[in-house]
C-alpha positions as CSV (number, residue, x, y, z in Angstrom):
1,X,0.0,0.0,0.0
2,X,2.8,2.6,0.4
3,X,4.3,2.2,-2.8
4,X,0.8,2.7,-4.2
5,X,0.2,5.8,-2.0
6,X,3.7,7.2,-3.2
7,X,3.2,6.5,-6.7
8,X,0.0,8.7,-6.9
9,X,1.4,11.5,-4.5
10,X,4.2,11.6,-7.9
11,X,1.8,11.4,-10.3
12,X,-0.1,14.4,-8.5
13,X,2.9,16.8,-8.6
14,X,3.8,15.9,-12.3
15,X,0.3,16.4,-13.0
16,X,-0.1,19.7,-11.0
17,X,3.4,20.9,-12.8
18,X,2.0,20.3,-15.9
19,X,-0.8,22.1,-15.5
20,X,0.9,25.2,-14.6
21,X,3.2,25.1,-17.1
22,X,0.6,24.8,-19.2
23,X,-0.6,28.7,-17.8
24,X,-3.7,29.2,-19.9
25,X,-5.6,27.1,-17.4
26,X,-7.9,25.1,-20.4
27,X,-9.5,22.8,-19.4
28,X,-7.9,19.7,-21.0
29,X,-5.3,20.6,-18.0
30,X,-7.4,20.2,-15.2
31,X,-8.5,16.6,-17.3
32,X,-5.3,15.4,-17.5
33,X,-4.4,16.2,-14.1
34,X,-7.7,14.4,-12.9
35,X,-6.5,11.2,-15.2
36,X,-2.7,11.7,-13.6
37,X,-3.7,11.5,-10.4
38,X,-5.9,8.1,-10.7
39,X,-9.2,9.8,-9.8
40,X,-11.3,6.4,-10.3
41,X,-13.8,7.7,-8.4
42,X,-13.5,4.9,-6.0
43,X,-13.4,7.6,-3.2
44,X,-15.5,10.7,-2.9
45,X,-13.5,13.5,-3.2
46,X,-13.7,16.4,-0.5
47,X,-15.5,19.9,-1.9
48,X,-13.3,22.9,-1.4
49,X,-13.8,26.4,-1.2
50,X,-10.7,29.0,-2.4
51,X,-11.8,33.1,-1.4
52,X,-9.8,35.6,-2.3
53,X,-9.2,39.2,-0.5
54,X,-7.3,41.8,-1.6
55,X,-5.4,44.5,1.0
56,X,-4.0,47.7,-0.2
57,X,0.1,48.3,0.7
58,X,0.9,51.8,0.4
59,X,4.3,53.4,1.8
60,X,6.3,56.3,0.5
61,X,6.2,56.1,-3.0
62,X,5.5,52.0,-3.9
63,X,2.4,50.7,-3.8
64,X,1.2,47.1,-4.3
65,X,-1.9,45.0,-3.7
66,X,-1.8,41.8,-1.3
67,X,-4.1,39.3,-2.9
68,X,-4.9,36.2,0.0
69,X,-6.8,33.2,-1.0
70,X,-7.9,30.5,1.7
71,X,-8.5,27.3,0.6
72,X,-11.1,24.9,3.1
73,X,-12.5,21.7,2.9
74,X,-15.6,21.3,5.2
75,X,-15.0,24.2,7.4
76,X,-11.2,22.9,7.7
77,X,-8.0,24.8,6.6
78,X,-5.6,23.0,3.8
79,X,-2.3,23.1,4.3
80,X,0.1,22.3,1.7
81,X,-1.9,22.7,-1.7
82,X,-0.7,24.5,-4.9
83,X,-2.3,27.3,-5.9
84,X,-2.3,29.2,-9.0
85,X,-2.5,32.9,-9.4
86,X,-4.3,33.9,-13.0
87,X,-4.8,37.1,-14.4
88,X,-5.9,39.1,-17.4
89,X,-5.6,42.9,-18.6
90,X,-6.8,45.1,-21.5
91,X,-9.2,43.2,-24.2
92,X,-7.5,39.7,-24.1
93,X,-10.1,37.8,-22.6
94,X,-7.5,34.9,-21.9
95,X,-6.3,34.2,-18.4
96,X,-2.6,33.6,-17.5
97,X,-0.7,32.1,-14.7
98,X,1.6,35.0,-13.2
99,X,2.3,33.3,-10.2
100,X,1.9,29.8,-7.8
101,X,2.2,29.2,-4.2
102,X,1.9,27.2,-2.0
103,X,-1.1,27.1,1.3
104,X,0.3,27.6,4.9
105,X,-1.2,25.8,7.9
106,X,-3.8,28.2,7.9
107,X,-4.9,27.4,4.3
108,X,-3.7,31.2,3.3
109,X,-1.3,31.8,0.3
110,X,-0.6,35.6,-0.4
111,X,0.9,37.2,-3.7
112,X,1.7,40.6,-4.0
113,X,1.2,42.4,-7.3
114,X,1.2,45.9,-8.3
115,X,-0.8,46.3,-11.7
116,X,0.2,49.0,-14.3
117,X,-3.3,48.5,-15.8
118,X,-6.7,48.0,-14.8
119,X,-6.2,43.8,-14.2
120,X,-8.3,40.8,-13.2
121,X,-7.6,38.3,-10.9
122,X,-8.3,34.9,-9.7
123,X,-6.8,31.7,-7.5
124,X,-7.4,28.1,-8.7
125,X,-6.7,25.0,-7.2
126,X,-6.9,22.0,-9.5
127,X,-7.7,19.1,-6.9
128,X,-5.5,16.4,-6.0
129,X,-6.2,13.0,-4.3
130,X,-8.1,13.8,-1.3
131,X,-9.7,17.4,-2.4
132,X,-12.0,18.7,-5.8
133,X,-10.5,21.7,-7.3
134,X,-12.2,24.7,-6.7
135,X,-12.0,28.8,-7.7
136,X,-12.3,32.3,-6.2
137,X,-13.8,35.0,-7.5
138,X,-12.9,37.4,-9.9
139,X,-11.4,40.0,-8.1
140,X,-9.9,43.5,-10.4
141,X,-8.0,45.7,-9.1
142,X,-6.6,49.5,-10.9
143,X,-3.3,50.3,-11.9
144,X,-0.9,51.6,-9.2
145,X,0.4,54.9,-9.0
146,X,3.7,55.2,-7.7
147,X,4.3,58.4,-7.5
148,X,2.4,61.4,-6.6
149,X,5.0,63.9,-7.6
150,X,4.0,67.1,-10.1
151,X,6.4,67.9,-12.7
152,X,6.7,71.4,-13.4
């Protein structure tokens, strides 16, 4: 039995890391990494929830955005999951992976971004063994202004 357990644990990180790399999040990614990681169905999978919060960091002259997602499984935190980061600007309508992380103890991740444009954003985790995948909200946030200053 723990060879069996370890051989799916490695097929779920291969699978997550090809998802990411991936980075348009389609959804023949989130397939594969449901075939990768044996999903038979023999077990029912836990639902999850991911939220997402944003929190405005503003000193001297830089500003960025703290975007914190928390994923939870029946009320629970999840620790150790991988979570991507997507976002999309302007008129493409197609998402892309800026950044993954990975859930602390508390279920939180946090990436900070400072947009230059009006941007979207949202955090997705694609399931593994023991959990469903699941997806915030679409959060969008404005550009940042870094400076204040009047030229004259």
């Amino acid at each position: 039995m723990p060879a069996l357990r370890a051989s799916l644990l490695a097929k779920a990180g291969s699978a997550v890391a090809v998802a990411v790399l991936a980075g348009s999040g389609v959804v023949a990614s989130t397939a594969a990494a449901d075939a990768a990681t044996g999903h038979h169905h023999h077990h029912a999978l836990a639902p999850t929830t991911l939220s997402i919060r944003n929190r405005v960091i503003a000193h001297a002259r830089h500003h960025a955005d703290a975007l914190t997602g928390v994923l939870r499984s029946r009320r629970k935190d999840v620790a150790g999951a991988t979570i991507v980061l997507d976002s999309r600007t302007g008129r493409k309508p197609r998402w892309v992976v800026v950044a993954t992380g990975t859930t602390g103890s508390n279920g939180a991740v946090t990436f900070m971004v400072a947009p230059t444009v009006r941007t979207q954003y949202k955090m997705i985790f694609r399931g593994d063994s023991m959990y469903r995948r699941s997806r915030s909200n679409v959060i969008t946030l404005k550009a940042v202004k870094t400076s204040h200053h009047h030229r004259g």
